[in-house]
N, C-alpha and C positions, 0 to 999 in steps of 0.2 A: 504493500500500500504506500509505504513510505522512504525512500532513499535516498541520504544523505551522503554527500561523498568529499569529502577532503576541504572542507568547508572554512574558509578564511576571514574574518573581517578587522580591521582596523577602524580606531576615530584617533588620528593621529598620528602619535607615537605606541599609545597604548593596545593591544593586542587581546580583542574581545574572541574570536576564536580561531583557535590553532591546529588545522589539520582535523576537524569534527568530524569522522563518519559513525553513521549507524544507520540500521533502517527495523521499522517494522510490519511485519507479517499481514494480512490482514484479520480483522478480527481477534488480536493480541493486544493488551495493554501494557503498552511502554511506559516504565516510571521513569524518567530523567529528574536526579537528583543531584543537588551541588550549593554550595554557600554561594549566599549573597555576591554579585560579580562575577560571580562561574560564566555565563552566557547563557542562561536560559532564555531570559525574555528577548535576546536581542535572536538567538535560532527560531524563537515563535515568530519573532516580524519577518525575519525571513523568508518563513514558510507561510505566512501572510502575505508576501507579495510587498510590506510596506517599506523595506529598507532591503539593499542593493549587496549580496555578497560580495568581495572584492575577487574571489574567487572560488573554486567549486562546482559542485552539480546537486542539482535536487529534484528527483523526478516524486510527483504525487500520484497514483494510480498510472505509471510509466509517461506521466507527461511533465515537462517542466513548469515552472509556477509561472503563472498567466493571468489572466484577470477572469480566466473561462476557470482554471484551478480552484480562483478563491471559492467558488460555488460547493468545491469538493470540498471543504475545510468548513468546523462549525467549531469557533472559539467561545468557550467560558472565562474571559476573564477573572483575576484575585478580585478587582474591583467592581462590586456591583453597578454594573452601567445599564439602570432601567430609569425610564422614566416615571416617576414615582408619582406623580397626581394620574396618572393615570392608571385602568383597569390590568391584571392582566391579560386578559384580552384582547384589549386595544395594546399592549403595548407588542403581543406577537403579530396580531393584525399588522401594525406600523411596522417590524422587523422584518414582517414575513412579503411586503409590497415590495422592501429595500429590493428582497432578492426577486421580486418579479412575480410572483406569486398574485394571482388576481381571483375574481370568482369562487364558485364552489369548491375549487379547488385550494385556497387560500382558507375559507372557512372549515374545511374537512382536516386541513393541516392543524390549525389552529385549535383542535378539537380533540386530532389527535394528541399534540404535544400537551396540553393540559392535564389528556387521561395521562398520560406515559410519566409525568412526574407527579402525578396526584393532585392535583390542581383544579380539576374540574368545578367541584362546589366553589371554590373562589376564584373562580372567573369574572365576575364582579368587582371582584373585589378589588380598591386600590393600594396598588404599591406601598405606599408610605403606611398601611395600618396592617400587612403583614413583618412577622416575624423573620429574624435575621435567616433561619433555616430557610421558612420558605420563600424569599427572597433567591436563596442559592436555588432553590429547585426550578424559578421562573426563568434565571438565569440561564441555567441547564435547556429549559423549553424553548429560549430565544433562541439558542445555539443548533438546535435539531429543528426546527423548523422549517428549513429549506433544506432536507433532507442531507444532510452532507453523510461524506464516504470518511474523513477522517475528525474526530472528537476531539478538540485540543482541552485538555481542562488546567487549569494555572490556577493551583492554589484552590480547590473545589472547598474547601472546609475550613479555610482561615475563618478564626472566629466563631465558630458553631461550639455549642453546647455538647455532648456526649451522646446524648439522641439522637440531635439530629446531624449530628456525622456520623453514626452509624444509619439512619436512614437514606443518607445519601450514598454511602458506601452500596447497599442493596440497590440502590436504583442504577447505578455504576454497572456492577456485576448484571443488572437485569437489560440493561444498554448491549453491554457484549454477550450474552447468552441473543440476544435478538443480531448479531452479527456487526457490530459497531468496531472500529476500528479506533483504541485510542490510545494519545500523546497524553502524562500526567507527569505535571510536576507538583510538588511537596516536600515541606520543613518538615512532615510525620512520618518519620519511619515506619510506624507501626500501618502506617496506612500504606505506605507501598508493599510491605512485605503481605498484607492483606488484599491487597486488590492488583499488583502486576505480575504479571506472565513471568517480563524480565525487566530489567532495571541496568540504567547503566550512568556509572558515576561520572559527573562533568567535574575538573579542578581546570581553571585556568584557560578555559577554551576549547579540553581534550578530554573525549573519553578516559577515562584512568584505568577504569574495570567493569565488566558490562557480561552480563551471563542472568541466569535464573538465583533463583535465593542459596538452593543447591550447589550452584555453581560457585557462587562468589563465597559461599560457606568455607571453600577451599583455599581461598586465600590465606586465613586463618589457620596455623598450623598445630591444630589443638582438635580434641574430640567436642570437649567442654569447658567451661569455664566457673572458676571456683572465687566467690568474693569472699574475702577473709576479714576478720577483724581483730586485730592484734595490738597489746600496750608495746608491739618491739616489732614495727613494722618492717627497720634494717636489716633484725635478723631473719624474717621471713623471705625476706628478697634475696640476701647471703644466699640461704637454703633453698629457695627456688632454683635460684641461680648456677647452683651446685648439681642439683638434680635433673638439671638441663631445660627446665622450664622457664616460660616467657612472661613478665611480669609488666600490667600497665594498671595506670591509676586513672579510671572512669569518673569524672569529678573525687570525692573524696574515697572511692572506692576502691582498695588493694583487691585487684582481680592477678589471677595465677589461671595462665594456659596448660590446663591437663591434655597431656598425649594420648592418656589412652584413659577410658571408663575408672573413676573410683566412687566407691559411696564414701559416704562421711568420713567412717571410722579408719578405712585407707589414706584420705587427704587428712587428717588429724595425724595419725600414725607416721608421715612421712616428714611431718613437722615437729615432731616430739623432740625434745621439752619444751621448747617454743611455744608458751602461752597463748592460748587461739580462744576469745571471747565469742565469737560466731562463725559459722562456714554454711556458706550456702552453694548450690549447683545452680545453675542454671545453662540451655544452650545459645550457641554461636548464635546473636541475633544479629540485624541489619546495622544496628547502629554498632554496633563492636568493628565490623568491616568497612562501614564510614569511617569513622573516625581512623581506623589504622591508614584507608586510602588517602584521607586530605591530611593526616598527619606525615604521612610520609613522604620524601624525596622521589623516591622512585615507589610505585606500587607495591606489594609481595606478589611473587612469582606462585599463581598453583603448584604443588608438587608434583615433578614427572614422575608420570606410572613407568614401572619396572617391566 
């Protein structure tokens, strides 16, 4: 659906991205993640059609971006951009005319995208007297309304409550079960390890690491990971150290990279006498493999299979 290839831009001197490929499948949700400045929003204009690569190729449904493309692209904005004295219905009506959309066919659209995000009973209703969730769901409706082939969502849940990011999440997942092809970017780990296919880390303009959750799990060259708590954290890391194990501090957290499965009494046992006030297991999750990619110089290398 979507391929990017060697993707270049400058404003200057400064170097917004560096050699960018990736592409994805259709009907697969793409997480591209990265801190603030990585390039995400400047790849979405891109692929918007609204700002000029200096070099590259970007083909949408094997064709490059065009003004006939943008029709294949339906953007969610972070920024709620509706008009707010308005219903919403009138505000798909007005979105859904932009893309040419006339007649019964306009009103059937408009009909549909209200059921498809639940919206229906407040189609009356005006913007400004819904809720910040469903806000994001109208938003959502604006964006599939003229049927597009790729979903860009930016930032779908900044600011929602815990319902209603898990209600958008389901309606997401029920987007791609109906065959939706989508681009998602997000500050919530937990949300891309729940909702993408694959995911692929931006620092600096460039892919860093990019594979499935599984995949990039390999990175990390540990089964699990053990958070400890200790009045002699030195000597804990001495002893890791020693034992050939990989030690980092998660905010204030002494986490110890195990090689291989232990329960408690093993990871206790391996630190003995070394005073241990808590030990807990938990596994290799996304934010553990963030943080090692944009912390590091160079990525970690998966391990070669034998």
């Amino acid at each position: 659906m979507l391929k990017i290839e060697h993707l270049r831009k400058t404003y200057g001197q400064r170097v917004v991205l560096d050699d960018l490929s990736f592409a994805i499948a259709p009907g697969e949700i793409y997480g591209l993640l990265g801190p603030n400045g990585a390039g995400k929003t400047t790849t979405i204009n891109i692929l918007c059609n609204l700002v000029n690569p200096d070099s590259g190729h970007i083909t949408i449904a094997h064709a490059p971006p065009t003004t006939k493309t943008k029709r294949l692209i339906g953007v969610a904005p972070q920024e709620i951009l509706l008009y707010r004295a308005l219903t919403c219905q009138e505000n798909l009506t007005f979105f859904g005319r932009l893309y040419g959309l006339r007649g019964k066919r306009l009103r059937e659209q408009v009909e549909h995208c209200l059921a498809a995000v639940g919206l229906t009973e407040r189609a009356r209703s005006v913007v400004q007297t819904l809720s910040g969730g469903l806000q994001r769901r109208l938003s959502l409706a604006v964006a599939l309304v003229h049927q597009p082939h790729l979903l860009i969502l930016d930032e779908p849940t900044a600011g929602l409550d815990v319902e209603a990011r898990f209600a958008l999440w389901e309606l997401i997942r029920t987007l791609q079960q109906r065959g939706m092809t989508i681009l998602l970017t997000t500050h919530l780990l937990d949300e891309a390890e729940r909702l993408c296919d694959r995911i692929g880390l931006l620092k600096q303009g460039r892919i860093q690491a990019e594979g499935t959750l599984s995949e990039l799990r390999q990175l990390i060259p540990a089964t699990e990971i053990a958070l400890v708590q200790t009045p002699q954290p030195e000597a804990a890391i001495a002893r890791a150290q020693a034992l050939g194990m990989t030690h980092r501090y998660y905010g204030q957290d002494l986490a110890i990279w195990l090689p291989t499965a232990m329960d408690l009494r093993q990871i206790i046992a391996q630190f003995d006498p070394i005073p241990l006030d808590a030990v807990s297991r938990q596994p290799i999750q996304l934010e553990h493999i963030y943080l090692e990619v944009m912390h590091q110089e160079q990525p970690p290398s998966p391990p070669q299979s034998s």
